[in-house]
C-alpha positions in Angstrom: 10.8 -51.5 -227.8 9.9 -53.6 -230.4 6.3 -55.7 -229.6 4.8 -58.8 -230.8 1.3 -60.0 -230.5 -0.1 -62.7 -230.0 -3.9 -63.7 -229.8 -5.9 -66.5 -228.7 -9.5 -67.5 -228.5 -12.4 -67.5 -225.4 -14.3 -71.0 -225.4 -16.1 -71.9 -227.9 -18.7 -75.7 -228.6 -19.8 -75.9 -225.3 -16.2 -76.0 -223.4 -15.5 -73.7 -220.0 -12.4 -73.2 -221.0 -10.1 -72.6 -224.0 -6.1 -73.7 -223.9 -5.1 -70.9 -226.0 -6.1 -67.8 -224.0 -5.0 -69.7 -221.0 -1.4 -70.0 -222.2 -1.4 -66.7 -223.9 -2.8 -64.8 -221.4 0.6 -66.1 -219.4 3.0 -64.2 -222.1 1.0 -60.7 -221.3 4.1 -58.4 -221.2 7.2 -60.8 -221.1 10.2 -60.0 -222.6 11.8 -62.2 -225.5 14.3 -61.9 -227.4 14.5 -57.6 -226.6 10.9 -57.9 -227.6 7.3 -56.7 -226.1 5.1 -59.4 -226.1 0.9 -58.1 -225.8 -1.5 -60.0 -225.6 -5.5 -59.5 -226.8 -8.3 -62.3 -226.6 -10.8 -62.5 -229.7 -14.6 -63.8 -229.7 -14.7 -66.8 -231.2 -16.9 -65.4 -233.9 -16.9 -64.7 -237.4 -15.6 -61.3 -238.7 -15.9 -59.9 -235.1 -13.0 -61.8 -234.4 -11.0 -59.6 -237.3 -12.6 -56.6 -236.3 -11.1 -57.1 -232.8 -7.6 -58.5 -234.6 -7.4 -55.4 -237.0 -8.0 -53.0 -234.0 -5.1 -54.7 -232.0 -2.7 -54.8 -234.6 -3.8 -50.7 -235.5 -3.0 -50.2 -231.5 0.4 -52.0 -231.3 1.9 -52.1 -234.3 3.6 -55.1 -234.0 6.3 -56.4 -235.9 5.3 -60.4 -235.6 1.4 -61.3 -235.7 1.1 -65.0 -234.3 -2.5 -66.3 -233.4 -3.4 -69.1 -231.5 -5.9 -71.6 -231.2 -7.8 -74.6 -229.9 -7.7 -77.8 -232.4 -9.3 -80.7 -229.7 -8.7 -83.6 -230.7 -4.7 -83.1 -232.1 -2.0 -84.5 -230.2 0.6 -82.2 -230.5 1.4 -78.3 -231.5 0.8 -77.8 -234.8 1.8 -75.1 -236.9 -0.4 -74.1 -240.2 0.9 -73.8 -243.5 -2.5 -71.8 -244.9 -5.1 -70.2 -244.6 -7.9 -70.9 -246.9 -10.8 -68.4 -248.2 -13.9 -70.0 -247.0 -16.1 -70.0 -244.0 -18.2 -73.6 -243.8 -18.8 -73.9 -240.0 -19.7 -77.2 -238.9 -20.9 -75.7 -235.5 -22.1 -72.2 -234.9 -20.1 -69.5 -233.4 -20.5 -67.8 -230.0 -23.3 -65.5 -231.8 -24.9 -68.3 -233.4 -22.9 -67.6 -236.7 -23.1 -70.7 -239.0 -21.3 -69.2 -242.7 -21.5 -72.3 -244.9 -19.1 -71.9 -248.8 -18.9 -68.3 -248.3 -15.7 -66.6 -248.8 -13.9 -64.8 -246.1 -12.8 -61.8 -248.5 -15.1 -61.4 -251.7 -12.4 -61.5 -254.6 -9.8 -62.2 -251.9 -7.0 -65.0 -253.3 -8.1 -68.8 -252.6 -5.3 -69.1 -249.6 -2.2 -67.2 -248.3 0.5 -68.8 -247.1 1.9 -68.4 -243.3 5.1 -66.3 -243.2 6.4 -67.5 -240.2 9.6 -69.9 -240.3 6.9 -73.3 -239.8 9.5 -75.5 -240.0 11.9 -73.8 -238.1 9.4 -74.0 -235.2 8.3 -77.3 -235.4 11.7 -79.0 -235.6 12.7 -76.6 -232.1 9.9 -77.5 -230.4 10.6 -81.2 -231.4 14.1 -81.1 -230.0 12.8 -79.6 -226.7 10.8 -82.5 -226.5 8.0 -81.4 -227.3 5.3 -82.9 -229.6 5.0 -80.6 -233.0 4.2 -81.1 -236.5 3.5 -78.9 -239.6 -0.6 -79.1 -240.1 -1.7 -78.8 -243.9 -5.1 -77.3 -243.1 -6.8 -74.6 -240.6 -9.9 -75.9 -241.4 -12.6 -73.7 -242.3 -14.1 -72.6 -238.8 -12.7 -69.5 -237.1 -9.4 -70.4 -236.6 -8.7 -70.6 -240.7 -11.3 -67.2 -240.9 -9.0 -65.1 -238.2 -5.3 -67.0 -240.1 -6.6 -66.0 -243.4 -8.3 -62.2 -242.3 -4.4 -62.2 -240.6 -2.8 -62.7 -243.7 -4.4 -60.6 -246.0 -4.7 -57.6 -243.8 -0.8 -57.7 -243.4 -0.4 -57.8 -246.7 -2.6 -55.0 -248.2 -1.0 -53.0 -244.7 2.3 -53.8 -244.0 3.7 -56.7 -246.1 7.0 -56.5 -243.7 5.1 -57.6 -240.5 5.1 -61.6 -240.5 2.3 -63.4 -239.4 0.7 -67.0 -239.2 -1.4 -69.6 -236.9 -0.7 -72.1 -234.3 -2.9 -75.3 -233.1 -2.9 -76.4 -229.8 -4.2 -79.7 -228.3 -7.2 -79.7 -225.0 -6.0 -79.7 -221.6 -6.0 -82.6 -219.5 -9.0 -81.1 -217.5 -11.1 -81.1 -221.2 -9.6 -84.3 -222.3 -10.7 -86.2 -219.5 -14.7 -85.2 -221.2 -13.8 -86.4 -224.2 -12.4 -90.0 -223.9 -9.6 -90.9 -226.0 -8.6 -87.6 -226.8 -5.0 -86.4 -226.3 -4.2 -83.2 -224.6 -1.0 -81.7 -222.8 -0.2 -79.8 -220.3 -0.4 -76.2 -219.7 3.2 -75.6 -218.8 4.0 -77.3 -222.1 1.9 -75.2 -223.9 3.2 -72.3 -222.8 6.8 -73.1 -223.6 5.8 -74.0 -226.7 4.7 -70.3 -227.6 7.9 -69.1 -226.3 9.9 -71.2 -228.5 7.7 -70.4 -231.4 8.1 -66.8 -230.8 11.7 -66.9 -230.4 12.3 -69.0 -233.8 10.2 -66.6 -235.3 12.1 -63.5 -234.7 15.4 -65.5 -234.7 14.5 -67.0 -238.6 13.2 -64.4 -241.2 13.8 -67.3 -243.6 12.5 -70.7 -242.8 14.7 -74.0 -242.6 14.6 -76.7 -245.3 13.8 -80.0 -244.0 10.6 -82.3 -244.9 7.3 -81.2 -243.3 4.7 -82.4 -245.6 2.4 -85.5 -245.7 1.7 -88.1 -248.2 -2.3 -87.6 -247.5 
């Protein structure tokens, strides 16, 4: 049977808890779509976190590569467009990692681009109801380190295995410690990562509709 992974991240900056291992841990061997979904947690730390990503995808060889993380302080799923080649860590990583304008791959391109069907995920999760945009940037922490490691492994390994990034908002149990900030719902969450998944093996090709930003 064909498999999918997905990954997610432990906590990281002092929280207990990290939304995106707590919803992906929930996928751990579902079936979608007449897929195999596994599922592998990575440190929240720079280049161990591909080391532990590269060993995965070596293990499973799956045919989709989606990775997920925490982005506190957005409202709603969002779905990244790229990946950018630089580490500048505004807070240290689990080890105590602080990479500041140093490049993820030495002579790697400035950015890939995700190769998942963005658009086609956003607009499904909007219809379900569910609060999605396209994001623009993965930042430059680990998130944007494992999207970009992601990308460029896949392509100098198997170019025909699809991969990208998704952002999720805090739980309500985090939110409630940092006042004013949005968060959603577990349950919602999770959903959300099914729907993803399934757009992504239903749509090699993405839709054409309008997902940018005028800043």
């Amino acid at each position: 049977m064909k498999t999918v992974l997905i990954t997610a991240f432990e906590p990281f900056g002092g929280e207990t808890t990290n939304p995106s291992w707590e919803s992906v841990r929930r996928l751990q061997d579902q079936q979608l779509s007449g897929v195999h979904i596994e599922t592998r947690q990575l440190p929240c730390v720079f280049n161990t976190s591909l080391t532990c990503l590269y060993a995965a995808i070596d293990e499973i060889q799956p045919e989709l590569v989606i990775a997920v993380g925490q982005a506190g302080g957005r409202p709603d799923i969002t779905v990244e467009r790229v990946a950018i080649n630089v580490n500048d860590a505004r807070i240290p990583d689990n080890q105590g990692n602080q990479p500041i304008d140093t490049p993820i791959v030495p002579e790697g391109p400035a950015a890939y681009f995700s190769t998942l069907p963005i658009k086609a995920i956003a607009n499904s999760l909007q219809v379900a109801g569910i609060p999605a945009s396209i994001s623009q940037s993965a930042g430059t922490y680990v998130c944007n380190h494992v999207m970009y490691g992601l990308l460029h492994h896949l392509a100098l390994t198997n170019p025909k295995v699809r991969g990208g990034f998704i952002h999720i908002p805090y739980l309500p149990e985090q939110a409630v410690k940092h006042p004013g900030a949005p968060s959603m719902a577990l349950e919602t969450i999770t959903t959300s990562l099914k729907i993803a998944i399934n757009q992504a093996l239903k749509n090699r090709e993405d839709i054409v509709i309008s997902g940018g930003t005028t800043h």
